[in-house]
Phi, psi and omega in degrees: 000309185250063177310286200327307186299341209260303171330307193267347171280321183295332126342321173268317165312295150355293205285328183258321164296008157261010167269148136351282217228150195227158192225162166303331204265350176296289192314309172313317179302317185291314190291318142353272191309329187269318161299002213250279187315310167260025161274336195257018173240027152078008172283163184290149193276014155253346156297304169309294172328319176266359180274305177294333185301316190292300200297306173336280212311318192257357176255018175259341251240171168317319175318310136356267179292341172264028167275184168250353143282046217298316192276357180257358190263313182292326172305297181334313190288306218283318180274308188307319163297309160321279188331286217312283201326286149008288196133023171098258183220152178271141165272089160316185168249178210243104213224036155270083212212149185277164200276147000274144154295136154213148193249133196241107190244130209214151172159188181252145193306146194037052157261357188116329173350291179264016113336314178277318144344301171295319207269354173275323180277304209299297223295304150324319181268308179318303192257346172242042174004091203214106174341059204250172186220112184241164212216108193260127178253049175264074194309310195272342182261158204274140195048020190271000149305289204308335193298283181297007222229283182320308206297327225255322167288322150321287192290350180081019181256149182291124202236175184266151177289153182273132186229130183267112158140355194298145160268149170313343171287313187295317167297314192303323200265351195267334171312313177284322176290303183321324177287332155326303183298320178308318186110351187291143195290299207226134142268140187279071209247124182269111184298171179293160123266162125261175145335288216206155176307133151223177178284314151348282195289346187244354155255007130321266153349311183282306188322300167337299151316298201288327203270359184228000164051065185254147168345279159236136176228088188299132165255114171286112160239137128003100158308355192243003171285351206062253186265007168304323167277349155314282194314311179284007157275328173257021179254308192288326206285318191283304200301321205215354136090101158289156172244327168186176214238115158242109181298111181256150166095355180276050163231349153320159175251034150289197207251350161104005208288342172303284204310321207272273214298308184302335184269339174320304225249284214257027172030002179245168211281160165250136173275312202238135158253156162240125182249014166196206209243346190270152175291345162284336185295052192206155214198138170277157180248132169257144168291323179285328183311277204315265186013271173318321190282324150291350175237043199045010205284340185090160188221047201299353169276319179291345196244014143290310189303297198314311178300330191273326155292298168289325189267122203299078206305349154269359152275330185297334191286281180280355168267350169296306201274350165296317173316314164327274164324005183033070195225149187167059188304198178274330186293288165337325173230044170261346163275335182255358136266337156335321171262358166278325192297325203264007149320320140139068181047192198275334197278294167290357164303288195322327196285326168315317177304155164260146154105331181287057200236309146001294218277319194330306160310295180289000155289326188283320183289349192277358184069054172243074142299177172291358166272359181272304186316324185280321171322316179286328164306313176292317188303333163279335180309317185275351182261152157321176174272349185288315197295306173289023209222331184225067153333319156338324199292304207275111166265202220284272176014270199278341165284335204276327175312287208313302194280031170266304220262296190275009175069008165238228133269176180291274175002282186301309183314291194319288191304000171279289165345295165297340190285320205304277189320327184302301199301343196258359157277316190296312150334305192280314193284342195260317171284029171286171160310191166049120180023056152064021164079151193315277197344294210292304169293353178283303190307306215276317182264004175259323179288308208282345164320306199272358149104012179245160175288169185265119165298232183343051171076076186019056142271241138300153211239151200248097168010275199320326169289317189275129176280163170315316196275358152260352167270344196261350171293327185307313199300295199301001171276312176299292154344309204251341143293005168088018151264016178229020160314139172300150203040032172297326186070201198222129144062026200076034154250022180047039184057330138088006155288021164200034190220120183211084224305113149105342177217081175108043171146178188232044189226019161240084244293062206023056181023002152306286189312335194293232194292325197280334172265044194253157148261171182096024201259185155313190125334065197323142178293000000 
C-alpha cells in the first residue's frame, strides 16, 4: 500500500544523509518534497500541514545542524513525527468490560464489515480464547445474515439464530441477551451500510447504542477510498462516538493516504488492519512498525511474529537437525517454499526486511516473482519420491516427463536443480564441523551484538521467551547498529544486490534457511 510514498520519502531522505553538513534552505528544499509526497498519497491537507510544521520546527533548530550526522537527525525526527502522526503506540481492542462485551461494527456497505466481523471473532476466539457470539442487524441488503452466518460456521464460531421480520434493534438486544445466557465472553453486532451517509442510517446507528450499550464501537472503512474515508470517520464520530477505527484493504495498492490521515483528523486510534481475504489475515496496527515500513527501516517484529504464526515448529525442528547432517533434499526445500507463499510470499518478506525494500523491484523485473514458487512447487510435485530424494536421477528423459506433468520446461527444471544444488552446499557449510558449524557462529554472534542469550548451544537466541516489547527494543538495538538504516541490508546476507541463492546469486540461503528453518522460534499457535 504505501510503495509509492515509501519510494519517495526514501529518495528524499537519501538525498540528506548523504551531505556533510545541512543548511535551512536544505531542509526546507527537503520538506518540500515530503509535502509534495503525501499530498499526492492523499493525506489530508492540515495533516500534512502540521505534520511538515512540526518536523521544520525541530529540524531547523542549531542542534540539527551542528551535529555530526544532521540528515540521519532529520530521518529521525521525519520517523518520529510519523509514529505521533499515526497514534503513537497501538491500540487493541478493548474488552476489559463485564461479559458479555459488545462490540459494534458500524460503515458503509462494502467497506467489509461483516467479513471483518468474522475475522474479529476468529482472532478473539483463537488467540484470547475467548467465547464469541456474533450477530448480523443487516436487515436490508439481501442475505447478508446468511452471510455472516456461513462466515461463522466456517471460522466455528456461534452466530444468533436468524428470526425473519425482526427490526436491528430488536435483533441487537436479543443478542446481548442470547450472549448472556450462553455464557458468552464477547458479542459481535454487524451493523446495516448504505452507499453513502443519510439520516436513516445514522438514527439507526444511534438506536442501536442505546438498546445494546457497547463497548466498543469500530468503524470499517475501505483504505483505498482516500480522503473520502476521512470525511466518514469524522461523519460516525460526531453522530454515534467511535471508539476506534479498522482499516480493510490495506494489502491494495492504494496510496495510503486514510491510514495517515484518519487517526490525525478523528483522534481515535486504528486498531485492526486486513491485509487479505483469508480470516487469519487481520493485524494489530502499530504505528512504529508502519513507520518503520514507510521509510524503509524494515519490520522485524512483525515478520518474527508472522513466522511464530505460519511455521509448524516440528518441521522446523526436523529440518534443523538435517541442516545439522548437512542433508538437504527437493522435498525440503518444497517446504520452505511453501512457508515462504504462507509468510505472504518473497514481496512481503522483503518488504519486511531493513534495508530490502529496494530489492521487491529488481526482483520483479528479473521475473522471480511470487508465482515461480508455485511453478517451482509443481515441479517437485511432479517428480517421485526417489528423483526427490536422489536428484542425480534426473536425466532428460525424466526431466523432459516432468516439465510434461508440471506445465513448465527443461529450463525452469535445470534452474530448480541449481537453486537446489547452491543451497544444499551452503547447508553442508552452515552444518560442518568445528564450534557446532557456519549457522550456530553466525547465529551465535548476531545474538551476542544484540545483547541476547544463545539458544541452541550459542545459536539463535529463542524467540519464543521475548515478549513484543523486547522484540521491538531487539529492532532499535539493530537499528542503532546500523541495521535497520534504508539501504543497510542485514547480516550474513552479503549485503545482497545480487544475492539470492538459485536466484541470481549464492548468497543468501533461498530466504528458506533464513527465518522459516531456524528452531527456536515460537510455537504455532
Amino acid at each position: 500500500m504505501f510503495e509509492n510514498l515509501q519510494d519517495r520519502l526514501g529518495s528524499i531522505l537519501n538525498g540528506l544523509t548523504g551531505r556533510g553538513a545541512l543548511s535551512e534552505a536544505d531542509v526546507s528544499a527537503a520538506l518540500r518534497e515530503v509535502r509534495r509526497a503525501l499530498l499526492e498519497a492523499d493525506v489530508a491537507l492540515d495533516v500534512v500541514r502540521s505534520f511538515t510544521d512540526r518536523v521544520r520546527e525541530k529540524a531547523v533548530g542549531a542542534e540539527i545542524l551542528k551535529s555530526i550526522k544532521p540528515g540521519q537527525m532529520v530521518v529521525k525526527i521525519v520517523h518520529d513525527e510519523l509514529i505521533e502522526m499515526l497514534g503513537g503506540e497501538g491500540v487493541g481492542i478493548d474488552l476489559h468490560a463485564p461479559a458479555p462485551v459488545v462490540v459494534m461494527m458500524v460503515g458503509l456497505q462494502g467497506s467489509g464489515k461483516t467479513t471483518t466481523s468474522a475475522k474479529i471473532a476468529h482472532r478473539l476466539s483463537t488467540r484470547e480464547k475467548k467465547k464469541v457470539l456474533m450477530a448480523s442487524l443487516d436487515t436490508r441488503r439481501p442475505a447478508a445474515q446468511e452471510q455472516l452466518r456461513q462466515l461463522g460456521a466456517q471460522a466455528n464460531i456461534d452466530t444468533l439464530p436468524i428470526i425473519s421480520g425482526q427490526s436491528p434493534t430488536d435483533i441487537a438486544a436479543r443478542a446481548v441477551q442470547a450472549a448472556k445466557l450462553g455464557g458468552h465472553d464477547v458479542v459481535i453486532l454487524d451493523t446495516a451500510g448504505r452507499t453513502h451517509i443519510d439520516e436513516p442510517l445514522m438514527v439507526e446507528m444511534a438506536d442501536i447504542k442505546k438498546r445494546s450499550n457497547p463497548h466498543e464501537i469500530l468503524l470499517v472503512a475501505d483504505s483505498l477510498t482516500g480522503q473520502d474515508a476521512v470525511n466518514l470517520a469524522r461523519s460516525f464520530d460526531e453522530r454515534v462516538g467511535i471508539t476506534g477505527l479498522v482499516l480493510t484493504r490495506m494489502d491494495g495498492d492504494g496510496r495510503g493516504g486514510a491510514a495517515l490521515s484518519m487517526r490525525a483528523v478523528t483522534g481515535k486510534p486504528i486498531k485492526l488492519i486486513g491485509v487479505g481475504e483469508k480470516m487469519s489475515e487481520l493485524e494489530e496496527f502499530h504505528p512504529r512498525r508502519i513507520a518503520d515500513r514507510i521509510l524503509g527501516m524494515g519490520d522485524i517484529v512483525s515478520l518474527v511474529e508472522r513466522a511464530s504464526e505460519n511455521i509448524d515448529a516440528e518441521k522446523a525442528a526436523a529440518m534443523a537437525a538435517k541442516m545439522a547432517k548437512g542433508k538437504f533434499d527437493l522435498d525440503d526445500l518444497a517446504d520452505q517454499l511453501r512457508q515462504m507463499q504462507k509468510m505472504g510470499g518473497m514481496g512481503g518478506i522483503m518488504g519486511m526486511m531493513p534495508g530490502m525494500a529496494g530489492m521487491k523491484d529488481k526482483m520483479a523485473a528479473a521475473g522471480l516473482d511470487d508465482k515461480l514458487f508455485g511453478r517451482q512447487i509443481a515441479i517437485i510435485q511432479s517428480m517421485t519420491k526417489a528423483e526427490r530424494t536422489n536428484p542425480d536421477l534426473l536425466k532428460h528423459s525424466r526431466k523432459k516427463r516432468i516439465a510434461a506433468g508440471s506445465g513448465t520446461d527443461a529450463a525452469a527444471i535445470n534452474k530448480l536443480l541449481k537453486m537446489h544444488r547452491q543451497m544444499a552446499d551452503i547447508m553442508k557449510m552452515m552444518g560442518g564441523k568445528g564450534k557446532g558449524g557456519m549457522m550456530k557462529q553466525m547465529m551465535g554472534g548476531l545474538a551476542g551484538k544484540m545483547g541476547l542469550g544463545g539458544g541452541m548451544g550459542g545459536g539463535m537466541p529463542d524467540l519464543s521467551n521475548i515478549d513484543p516489547r523486547q522484540l521491538e527494543a531487539l529492532q532499535k538495538q539493530a537499528e542503532a547498529a546500523g541495521l535497520g538504516k534504508p539501504g543497510g541490508g542485514m547480516p550474513g546476507l552479503g549485503g545482497l544486490p545480487g544475492g539470492l541463492s538459485g536466484l541470481g546469486g549464492a548468497k543468501l540461503p533461498g530466504l528458506g534457511g533464513g527465518f522459516p528453518g531456524l528452531p527456536g522460534l515460537p510455537k504455532k499457535k
